[in-house]
C-alpha positions in Angstrom: 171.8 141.4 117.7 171.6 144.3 115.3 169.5 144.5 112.4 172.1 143.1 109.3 173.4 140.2 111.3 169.4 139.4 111.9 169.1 139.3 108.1 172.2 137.2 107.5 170.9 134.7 110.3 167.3 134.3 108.8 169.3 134.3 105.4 171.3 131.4 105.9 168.5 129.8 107.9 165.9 129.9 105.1 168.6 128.3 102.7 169.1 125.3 105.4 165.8 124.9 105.5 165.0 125.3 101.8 167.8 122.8 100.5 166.8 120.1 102.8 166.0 117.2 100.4 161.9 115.9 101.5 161.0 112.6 101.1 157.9 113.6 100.3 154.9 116.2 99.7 151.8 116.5 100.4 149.0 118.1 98.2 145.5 118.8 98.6 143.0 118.2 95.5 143.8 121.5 94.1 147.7 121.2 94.3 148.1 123.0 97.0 150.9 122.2 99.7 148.8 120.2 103.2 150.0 118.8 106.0 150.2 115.5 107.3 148.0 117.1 110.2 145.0 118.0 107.5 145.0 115.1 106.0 144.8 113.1 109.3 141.9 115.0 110.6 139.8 114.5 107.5 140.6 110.7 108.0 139.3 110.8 111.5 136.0 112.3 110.3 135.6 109.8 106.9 133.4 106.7 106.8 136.1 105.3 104.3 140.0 106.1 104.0 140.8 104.6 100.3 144.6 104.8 100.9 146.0 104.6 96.8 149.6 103.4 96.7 152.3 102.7 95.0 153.2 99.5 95.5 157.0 100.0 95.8 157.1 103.0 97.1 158.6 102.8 101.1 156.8 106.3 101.6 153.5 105.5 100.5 154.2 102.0 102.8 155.3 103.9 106.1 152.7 106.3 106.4 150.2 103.8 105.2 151.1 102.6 108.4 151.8 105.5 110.3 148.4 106.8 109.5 146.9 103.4 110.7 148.4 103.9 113.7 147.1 107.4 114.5 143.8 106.6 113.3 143.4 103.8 115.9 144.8 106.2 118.5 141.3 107.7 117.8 138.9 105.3 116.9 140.7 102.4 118.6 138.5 99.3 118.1 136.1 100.9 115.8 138.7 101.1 113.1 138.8 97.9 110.5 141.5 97.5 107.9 141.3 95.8 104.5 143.8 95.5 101.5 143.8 94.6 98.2 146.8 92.9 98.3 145.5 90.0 100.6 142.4 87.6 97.9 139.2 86.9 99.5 139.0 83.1 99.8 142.3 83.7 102.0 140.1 85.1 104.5 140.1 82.4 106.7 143.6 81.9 107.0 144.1 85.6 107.9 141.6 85.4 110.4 143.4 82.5 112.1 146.9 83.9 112.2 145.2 87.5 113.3 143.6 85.4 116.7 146.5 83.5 116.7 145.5 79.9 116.0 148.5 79.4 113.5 151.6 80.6 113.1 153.3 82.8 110.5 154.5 80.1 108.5 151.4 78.7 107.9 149.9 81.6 107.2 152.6 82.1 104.6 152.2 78.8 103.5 148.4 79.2 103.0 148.2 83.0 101.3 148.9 84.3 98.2 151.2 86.5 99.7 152.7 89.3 97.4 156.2 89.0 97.1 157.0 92.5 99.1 154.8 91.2 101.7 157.3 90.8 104.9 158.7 94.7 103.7 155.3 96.3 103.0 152.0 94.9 104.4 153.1 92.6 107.5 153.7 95.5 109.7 150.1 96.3 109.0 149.0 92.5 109.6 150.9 92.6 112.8 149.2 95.4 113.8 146.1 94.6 113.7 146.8 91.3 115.2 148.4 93.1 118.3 145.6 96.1 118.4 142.8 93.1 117.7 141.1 94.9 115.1 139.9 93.0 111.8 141.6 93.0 108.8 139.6 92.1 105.9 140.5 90.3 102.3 139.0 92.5 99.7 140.4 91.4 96.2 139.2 88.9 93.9 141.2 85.2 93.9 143.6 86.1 91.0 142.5 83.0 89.2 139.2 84.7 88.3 140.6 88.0 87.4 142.8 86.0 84.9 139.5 84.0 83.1 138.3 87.7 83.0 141.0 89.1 81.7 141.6 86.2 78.7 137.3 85.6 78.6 135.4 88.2 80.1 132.7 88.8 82.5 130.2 86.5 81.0 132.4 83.9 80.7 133.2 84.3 84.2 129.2 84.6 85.1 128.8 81.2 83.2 131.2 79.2 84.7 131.9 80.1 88.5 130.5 77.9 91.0 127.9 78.8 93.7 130.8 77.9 96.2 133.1 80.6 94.8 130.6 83.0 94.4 131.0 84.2 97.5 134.4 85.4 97.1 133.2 88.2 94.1 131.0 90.7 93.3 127.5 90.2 92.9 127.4 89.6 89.0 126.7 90.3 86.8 128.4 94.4 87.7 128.1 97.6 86.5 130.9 98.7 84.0 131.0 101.6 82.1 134.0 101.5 79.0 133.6 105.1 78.8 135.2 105.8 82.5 139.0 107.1 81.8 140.4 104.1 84.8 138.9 101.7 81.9 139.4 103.7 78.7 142.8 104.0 79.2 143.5 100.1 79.8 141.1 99.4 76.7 143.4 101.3 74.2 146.4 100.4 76.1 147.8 103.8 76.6 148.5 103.2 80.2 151.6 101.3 79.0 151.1 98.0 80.5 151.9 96.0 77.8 148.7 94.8 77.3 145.1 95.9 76.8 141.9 95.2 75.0 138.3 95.3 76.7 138.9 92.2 78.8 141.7 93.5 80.3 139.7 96.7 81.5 136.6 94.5 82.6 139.5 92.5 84.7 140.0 95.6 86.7 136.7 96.3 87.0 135.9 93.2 88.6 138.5 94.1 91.1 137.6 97.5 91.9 133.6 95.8 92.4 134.7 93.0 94.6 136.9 95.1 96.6 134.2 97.7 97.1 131.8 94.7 97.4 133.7 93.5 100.8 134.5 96.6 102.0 130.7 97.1 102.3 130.2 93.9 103.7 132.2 94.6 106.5 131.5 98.2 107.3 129.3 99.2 110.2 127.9 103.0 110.6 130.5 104.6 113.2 133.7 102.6 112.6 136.0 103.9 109.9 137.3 101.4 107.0 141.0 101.8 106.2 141.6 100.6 102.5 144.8 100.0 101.0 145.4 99.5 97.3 147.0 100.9 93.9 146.4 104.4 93.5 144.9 103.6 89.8 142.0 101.4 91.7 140.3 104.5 93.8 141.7 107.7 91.2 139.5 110.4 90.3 136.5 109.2 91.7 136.4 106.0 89.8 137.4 102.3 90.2 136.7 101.4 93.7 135.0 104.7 94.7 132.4 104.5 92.2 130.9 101.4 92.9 131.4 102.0 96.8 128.6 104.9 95.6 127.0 102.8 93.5 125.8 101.4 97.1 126.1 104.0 98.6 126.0 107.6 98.2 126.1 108.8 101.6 129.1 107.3 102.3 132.0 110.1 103.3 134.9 108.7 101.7 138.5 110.5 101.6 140.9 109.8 98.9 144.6 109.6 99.1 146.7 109.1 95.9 150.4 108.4 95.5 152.5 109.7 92.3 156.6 110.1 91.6 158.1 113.3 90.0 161.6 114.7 89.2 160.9 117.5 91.9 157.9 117.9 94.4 158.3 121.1 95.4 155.1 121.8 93.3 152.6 118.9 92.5 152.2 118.5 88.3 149.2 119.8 86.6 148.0 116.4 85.2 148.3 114.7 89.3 146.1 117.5 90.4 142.6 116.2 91.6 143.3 112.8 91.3 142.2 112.4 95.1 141.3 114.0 98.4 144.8 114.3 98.8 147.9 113.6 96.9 151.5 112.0 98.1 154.5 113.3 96.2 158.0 111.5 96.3 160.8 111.8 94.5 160.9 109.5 91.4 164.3 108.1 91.9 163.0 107.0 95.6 164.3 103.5 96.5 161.8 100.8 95.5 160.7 98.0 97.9 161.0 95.1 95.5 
């Protein structure tokens, strides 16, 4: 092949390769394009995966699981898995559908299952009911989040019974206003729809009861696979922090999820919001 038709082949190659449309990106903490590869190498080596989501977003959902899988490839039964979309009294009744003593109806019937639960987080559950690894409950019962959010913590301190005390954080916790997670939901620029203190020390009662069990359940050698919101475990803060708060020798890599019009390049303000960074394409299906 002479020398022009070698430029016109790698011409027309680099523009079939170039205009494929990717589902997604990946980014390290600096914006620069990773791999998959990277990123699952640091997980192997990590104490802690905080996997940060989007909750509709089939992407973030399949390699969530993909990267579950890969990681017990290596670790096999010294991986353990936890979510914040499963509540901590529900414990029990995860437990008993994981070893099989009831069926998936009742475990249905029993959980406060999210509503994209049979798309999204069942082929996680499944997993680790076939691999026989645990799967742990680390969020707050919603109920106590909501006095929280309408009350606040000290209401919350005042009133809980010994009983339920088990299934939050130590209180009274930590909380710092002045974080940016917190900040932001205080003067409501995160565009909820609501906001106000309470509402910031709701989250933060999350983020301490799902570091809180995730620490309960950890043992030195086994590595912790978290999933949950990206907002809960970005920039160092929400979970993360009080996961350090306990313990600061605890290696813990960060994955964040965000949407953009293109993702050929990963926008300034998502840069070092984690470890790494998944980037789809904002008009990406949803699961719900």
């Amino acid at each position: 092949m002479n020398f022009i038709l070698r430029i016109i082949l790698i011409f027309f190659l680099f523009v079939a390769l170039t205009s494929d449309k990717a589902a997604y990106k990946i980014f390290d903490a600096k914006g620069n394009e990773t791999s998959y590869n990277k990123l699952f190498n640091d997980a192997k080596k990590a104490d802690i995966v905080m996997f940060g989501e989007l909750h509709d977003n089939p992407i973030c959902h399949w390699l969530e699981l993909e990267l579950t899988k890969d990681l017990y490839n290596d670790k096999k039964e010294n991986l353990v898995l936890g979510a914040e979309m499963f509540e901590a009294d529900n414990q029990v009744s995860l437990d008993e559908y994981l070893k099989g003593y009831i069926k998936e109806n009742g475990f249905k019937e029993n959980a406060r299952l999210w509503p994209n639960y049979i798309t999204d987080y069942s082929p996680l559950v499944e997993f680790a009911k076939t691999s026989k690894i645990p799967f742990i409950a680390t969020n707050i019962p919603r109920r106590y989040a909501s006095i929280v959010a309408s009350k606040g913590l000290e209401f919350l301190d005042s009133i809980i019974t010994t009983e339920a005390r088990k299934w939050v954080a130590p209180l009274p916790i930590p909380f710092d206003s002045t974080l940016k997670c917190y900040k932001d939901l205080i003067n409501g620029s995160m565009g909820m729809g609501h906001s106000g203190i309470n509402i910031a020390k709701a989250q933060a009662i999350k983020d301490a009861t799902m570091a809180y069990f995730i620490l309960k359940n950890y043992r030195r050698g086994k590595t912790f696979m978290h999933y949950n919101g990206a907002y809960h475990s970005n920039n160092g803060s929400g979970i993360v922090m009080y996961l350090k708060y306990s313990d600061l020798h605890l290696k813990i890599l960060s994955i964040s999820s965000v949407e953009q019009s293109q993702i050929s390049t990963l926008d300034k303000e998502s840069m070092g919001l984690a470890d790494y960074t998944i980037c789809t394409p904002e008009d990406m299906t949803k699961t719900r």
